[in-house]
N, C-alpha and C positions, 0 to 999 in steps of 0.2 A: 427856594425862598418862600416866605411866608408874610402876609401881610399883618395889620396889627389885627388883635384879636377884640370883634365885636360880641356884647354883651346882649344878647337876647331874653333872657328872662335872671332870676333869682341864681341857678344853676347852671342855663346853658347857654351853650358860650358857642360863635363860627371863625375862623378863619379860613382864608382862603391860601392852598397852596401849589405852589408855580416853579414848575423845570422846563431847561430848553427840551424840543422835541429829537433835536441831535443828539442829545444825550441818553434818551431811550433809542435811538435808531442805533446807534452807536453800540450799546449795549446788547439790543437784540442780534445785530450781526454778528455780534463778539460769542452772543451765546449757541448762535445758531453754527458756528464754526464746530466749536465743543461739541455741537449734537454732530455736526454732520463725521466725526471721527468714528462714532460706533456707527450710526445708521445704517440701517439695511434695505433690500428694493428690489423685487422682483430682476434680475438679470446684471444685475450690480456687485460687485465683491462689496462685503461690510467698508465704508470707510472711504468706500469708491463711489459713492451717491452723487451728482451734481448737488448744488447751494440751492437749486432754484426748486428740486424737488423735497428734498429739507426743508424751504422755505414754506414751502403748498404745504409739507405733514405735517409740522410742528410749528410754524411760524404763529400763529394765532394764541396757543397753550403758550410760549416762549412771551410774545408781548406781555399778555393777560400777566405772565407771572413778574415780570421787570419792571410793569407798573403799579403791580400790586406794593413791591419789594421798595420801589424810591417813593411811591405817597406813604405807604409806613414811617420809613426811612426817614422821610422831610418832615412828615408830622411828628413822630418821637423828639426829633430835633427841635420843631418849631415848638413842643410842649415844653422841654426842659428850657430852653431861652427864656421863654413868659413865665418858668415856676407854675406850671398849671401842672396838680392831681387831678389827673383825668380817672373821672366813674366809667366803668365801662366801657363799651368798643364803640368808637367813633362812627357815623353816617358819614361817608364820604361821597362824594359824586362829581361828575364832570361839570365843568360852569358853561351855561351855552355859548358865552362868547369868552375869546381869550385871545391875544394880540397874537400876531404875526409869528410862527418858530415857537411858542412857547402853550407848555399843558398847563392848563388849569383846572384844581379842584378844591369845593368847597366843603368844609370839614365840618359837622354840627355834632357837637356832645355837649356832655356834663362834666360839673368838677366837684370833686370834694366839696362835701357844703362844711363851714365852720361850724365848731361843734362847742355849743356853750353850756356848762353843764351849771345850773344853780349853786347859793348854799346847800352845801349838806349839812351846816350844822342846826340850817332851821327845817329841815326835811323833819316829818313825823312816821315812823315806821313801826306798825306794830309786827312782833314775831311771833313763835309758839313754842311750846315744851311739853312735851309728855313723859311719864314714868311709864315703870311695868311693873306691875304689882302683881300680885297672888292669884288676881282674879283672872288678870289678861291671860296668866300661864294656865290654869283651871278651863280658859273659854278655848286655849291653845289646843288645850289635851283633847276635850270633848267633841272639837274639830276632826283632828287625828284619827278619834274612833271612828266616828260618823264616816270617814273616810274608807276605815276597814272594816264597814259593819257587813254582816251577814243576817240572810233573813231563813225562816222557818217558818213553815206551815201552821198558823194559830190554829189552836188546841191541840195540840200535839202536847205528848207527853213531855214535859219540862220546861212548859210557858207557864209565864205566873199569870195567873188570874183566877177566876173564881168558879171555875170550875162550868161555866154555863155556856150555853152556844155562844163561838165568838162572833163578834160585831166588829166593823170596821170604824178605824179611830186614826187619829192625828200620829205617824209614823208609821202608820202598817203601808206595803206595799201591796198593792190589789190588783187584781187583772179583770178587765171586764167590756163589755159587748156593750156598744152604744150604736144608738140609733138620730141622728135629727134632721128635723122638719120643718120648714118652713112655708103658713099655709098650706101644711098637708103636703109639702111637696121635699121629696130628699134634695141636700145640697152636696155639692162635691165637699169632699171631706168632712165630711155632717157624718160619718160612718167606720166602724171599725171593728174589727174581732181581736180578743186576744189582749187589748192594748194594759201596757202595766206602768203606773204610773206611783210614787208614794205621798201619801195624804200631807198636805202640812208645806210642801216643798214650794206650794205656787207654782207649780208648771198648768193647771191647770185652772180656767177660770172657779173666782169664790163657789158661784151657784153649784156648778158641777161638782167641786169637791166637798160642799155641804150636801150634795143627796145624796154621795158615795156613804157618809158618815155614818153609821148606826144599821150599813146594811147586812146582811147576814149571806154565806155562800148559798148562791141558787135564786136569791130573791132579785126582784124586780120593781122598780118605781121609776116614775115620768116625772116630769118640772119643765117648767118654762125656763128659756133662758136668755138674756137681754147681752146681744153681744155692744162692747162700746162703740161710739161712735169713731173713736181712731183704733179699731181693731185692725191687723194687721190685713184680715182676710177684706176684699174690699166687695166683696160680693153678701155679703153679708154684717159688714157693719153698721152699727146703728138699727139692725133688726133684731127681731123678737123671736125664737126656735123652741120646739116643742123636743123634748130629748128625752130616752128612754134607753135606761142602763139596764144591765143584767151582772150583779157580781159574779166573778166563776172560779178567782181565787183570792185567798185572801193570806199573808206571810207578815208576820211579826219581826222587829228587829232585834238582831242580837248585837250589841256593842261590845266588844273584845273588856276586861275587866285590863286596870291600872295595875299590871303585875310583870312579875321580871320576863315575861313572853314580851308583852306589850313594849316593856322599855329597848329588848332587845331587836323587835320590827322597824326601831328609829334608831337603830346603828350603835346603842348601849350594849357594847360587848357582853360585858358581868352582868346585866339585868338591873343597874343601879335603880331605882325609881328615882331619887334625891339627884342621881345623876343627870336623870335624863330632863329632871326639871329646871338643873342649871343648864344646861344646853341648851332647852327652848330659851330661857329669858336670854341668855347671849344673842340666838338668833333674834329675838324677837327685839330687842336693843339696837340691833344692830338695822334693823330693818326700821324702827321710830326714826332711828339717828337718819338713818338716808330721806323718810318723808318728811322731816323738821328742816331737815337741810335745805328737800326740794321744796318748801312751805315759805322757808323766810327770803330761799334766794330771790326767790318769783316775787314777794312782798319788795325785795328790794328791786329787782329788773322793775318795777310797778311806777316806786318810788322816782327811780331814775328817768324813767319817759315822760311822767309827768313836769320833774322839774329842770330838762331841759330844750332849751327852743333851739331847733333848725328843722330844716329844710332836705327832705330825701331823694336823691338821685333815684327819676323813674327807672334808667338803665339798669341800676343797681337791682332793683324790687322787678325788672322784666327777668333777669337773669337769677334769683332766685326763686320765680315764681316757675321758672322752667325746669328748674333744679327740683323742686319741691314733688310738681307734676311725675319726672321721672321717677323721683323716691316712690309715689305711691302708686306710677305703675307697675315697677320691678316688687313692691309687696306685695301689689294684689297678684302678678304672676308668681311669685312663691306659693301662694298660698293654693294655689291650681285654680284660681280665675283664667277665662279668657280673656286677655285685655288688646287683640290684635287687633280689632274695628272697634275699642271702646275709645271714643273724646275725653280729653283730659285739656277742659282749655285753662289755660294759663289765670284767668280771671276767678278763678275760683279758689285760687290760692296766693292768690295777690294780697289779701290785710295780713296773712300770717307772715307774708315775706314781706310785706313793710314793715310790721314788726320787730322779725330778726334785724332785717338791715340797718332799721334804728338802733335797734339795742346793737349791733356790731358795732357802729360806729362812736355809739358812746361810750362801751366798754374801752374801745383803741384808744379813742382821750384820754380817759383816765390812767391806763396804765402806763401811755407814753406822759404825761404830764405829773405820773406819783412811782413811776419806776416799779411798776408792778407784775413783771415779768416772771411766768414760774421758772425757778429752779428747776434743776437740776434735781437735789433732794427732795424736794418737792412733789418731782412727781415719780422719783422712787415710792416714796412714803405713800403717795397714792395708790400705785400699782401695786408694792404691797397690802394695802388696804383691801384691794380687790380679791386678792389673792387667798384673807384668812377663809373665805367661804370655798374652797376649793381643796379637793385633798391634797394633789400636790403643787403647791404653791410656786415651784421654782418654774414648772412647764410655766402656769401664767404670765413669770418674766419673763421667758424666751418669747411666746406668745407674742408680749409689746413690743419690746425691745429687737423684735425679731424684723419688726413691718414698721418702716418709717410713718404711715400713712395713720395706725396703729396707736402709735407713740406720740402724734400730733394732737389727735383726739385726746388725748389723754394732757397734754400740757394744755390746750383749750377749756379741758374743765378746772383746774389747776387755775389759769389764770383769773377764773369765772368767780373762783371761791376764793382768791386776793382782793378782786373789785368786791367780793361782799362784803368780806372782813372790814376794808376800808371805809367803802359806806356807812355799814355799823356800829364802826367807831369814830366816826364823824356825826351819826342821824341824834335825832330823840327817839331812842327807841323805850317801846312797850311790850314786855314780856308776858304771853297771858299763856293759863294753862288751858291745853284742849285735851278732851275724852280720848283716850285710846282708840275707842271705836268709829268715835268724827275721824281722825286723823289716818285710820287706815283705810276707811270708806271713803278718802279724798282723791281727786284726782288734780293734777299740778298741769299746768301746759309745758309742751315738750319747748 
């Protein structure tokens, strides 16, 4: 049985729940019978065990589990009597006094907090849109090359230029001998032979790659150089280094020319050019379409947290904040980190998982309150969506279709893109255009 249920704060809630003690005594001898039919014992045929030495091996694991099995048991019951959505796994424990023959324990969770979602139709939501124009496909291509470019030895027969000793410039790739100092003194990593680096790229600081500029093979020049104060190196940032290059070679780039080779290195069988330039804007379309999509949903998830008021179960936000933790320490071990003795406390991923757990919980309102449940077609239509960038598209639906686990992901983001439709068509929304280049340099939260 279960007492009536006291309210301890906004969410959490205790009762207390109570069976006679005969009914666990009763049980465990009932279970310990069951054991004692296989059990085994030094000088015992199987099944030929006394009760009493049954009772000393397993008596303890046997209780532990019959009491775990009827305070579940009693509390699942005493939740569904009250109508209490229980967040999370209940804190159970023994109560120190408890009458005569009879267990008692005190049960403290949380419950579903009510979930009030504003007007949407006075919500203001601005979204975005981008085109892909000639230029994007043009800044595409030039990518591409830079991608397969090849370099040669400047001055070499069949670099263009003017004929006079070359000098190093913005795209040459250079190789050359440095030396620095601070007050006179070498620092670790202040040193290197060999190192080849291309001008223009920002790998290396400004200073540096302006004294590389206009040097000629074989020469040499010094500069001061002011490393910042949030430089990575911490032994020397916010100091001032005396550095002294040596160029030792110097390679000009070649970019592959726009011709039926080129088109053919990006999977254009025939060599199309025309061809291969409607294929980029598809792709490239199709990749705006996915960051316009992740730009307005996140505009709308924005929208939604703001304009509605409750209250989040900490249960909830402990269990995804331990969820989250294992997410990224199973990435960082993919990725060949050690993470056996690394800390992942749970507090450091706690606002991201209040987050989610907010936005979970408001999204389930609304689709249980506007019937917004994905189909069926729906997230066929998706999955093949997934599937046009893949050569063969039919494996991708086995793929989903294949892993329930899979296929759930998948109706999740489905449902995701209902609640936005509907917001959307509920908000005051503002459509404004963004740059191509803002819009692919963005990043969206996961």
């Amino acid at each position: 049985m279960a007492t009536a249920v006291e309210t301890l704060g906004k969410l959490e809630r205790r009762m207390t729940i109570s069976f006679p003690l005969a009914d666990v005594r009763t049980e465990v001898e009932k279970r310990l019978k069951q054991q004692a039919k296989t059990a085994k014992a030094p000088g015992f045929r199987p099944g030929k065990v006394p009760l009493k030495m049954v009772a000393a091996q397993y008596g303890y694991q046997i209780e532990s589990e019959v009491l775990n099995d009827k305070v579940g048991r009693a509390f699942s019951v005493a939740a569904n009597e009250n109508a209490l959505r229980v967040a999370g796994v209940p804190n159970i424990a023994p109560k120190d006094e408890s009458p005569e023959g009879v267990l008692s324990f005190d049960a403290t969770f949380e419950v579903y907090p009510v979930v009030v979602v504003g007007d949407l139709s006075e919500v203001e939501i601005d979204t975005v849109k981008a085109d892909v124009s000639d230029a994007e496909i043009d800044k595409t291509i030039d990518i591409l090359r830079k991608q397969r470019v090849h370099y040669h030895t400047k001055g070499e027969a069949g670099e263009h230029g003017d004929g006079g000793e070359p000098i190093a410039a913005v795209g040459d790739r250079v190789t050359v001998d440095f030396t620095g100092a601070i007050d006179g003194v070498e620092f670790p990593g202040g040193k290197a032979d060999d190192y080849t680096f291309v001008l223009g790229e920002g790998r290396m600081l400004p200073e540096f790659e302006a004294a590389t500029i206009g040097l000629t093979v074989g020469a040499s020049t010094s500069f001061p150089l002011a490393f910042p104060e949030d430089y990575h190196g911490k032994d020397v940032a916010g100091k001032t280094a005396e550095f002294t290059i040596t160029l030792k070679g110097l390679e000009w780039a070649h970019l592959p020319p726009v011709d039926a080779e080129f088109a053919k290195s990006l999977g254009v069988e025939d060599g199309d050019a025309e061809k291969m330039r409607a294929d980029i804007k598809v792709n490239l379309e199709r990749e705006v379409a996915g960051r316009v999509k992740a730009r307005n949903k996140e505009a709308v998830m924005e929208a939604l947290i703001k304009v509605t008021d409750m209250d989040v179960p900490k249960a909830m936000i402990a269990q995804d904040s331990e969820r989250l933790a294992e997410m990224t320490r199973q990435d960082m071990a993919q990725r060949g980190m050690d993470v056996k003795n690394m800390p992942f406390p749970q507090e450091l991923f706690a606002t991201k998982a209040e987050r989610r757990v907010r936005l979970g919980l408001i999204l389930s309102q609304l689709v249980s309150d506007n019937a917004l449940h994905a189909t069926q077609q729906q997230v066929k239509s998706q999955i093949e969506e997934f599937a046009q960038s893949y050569e063969d598209p039919k494996e991708v639906l086995k793929y989903y279709y294949g892993d329930r686990q899979r296929l759930s992901e998948v109706e999740a983001l489905v449902l995701e893109e209902n609640v936005v439709t509907y917001v959307l068509g509920k908000a005051k929304v503002t459509a404004k255009a963004v740059a191509f280049d803002e819009l692919m340099g963005s990043n969206t939260p996961a």
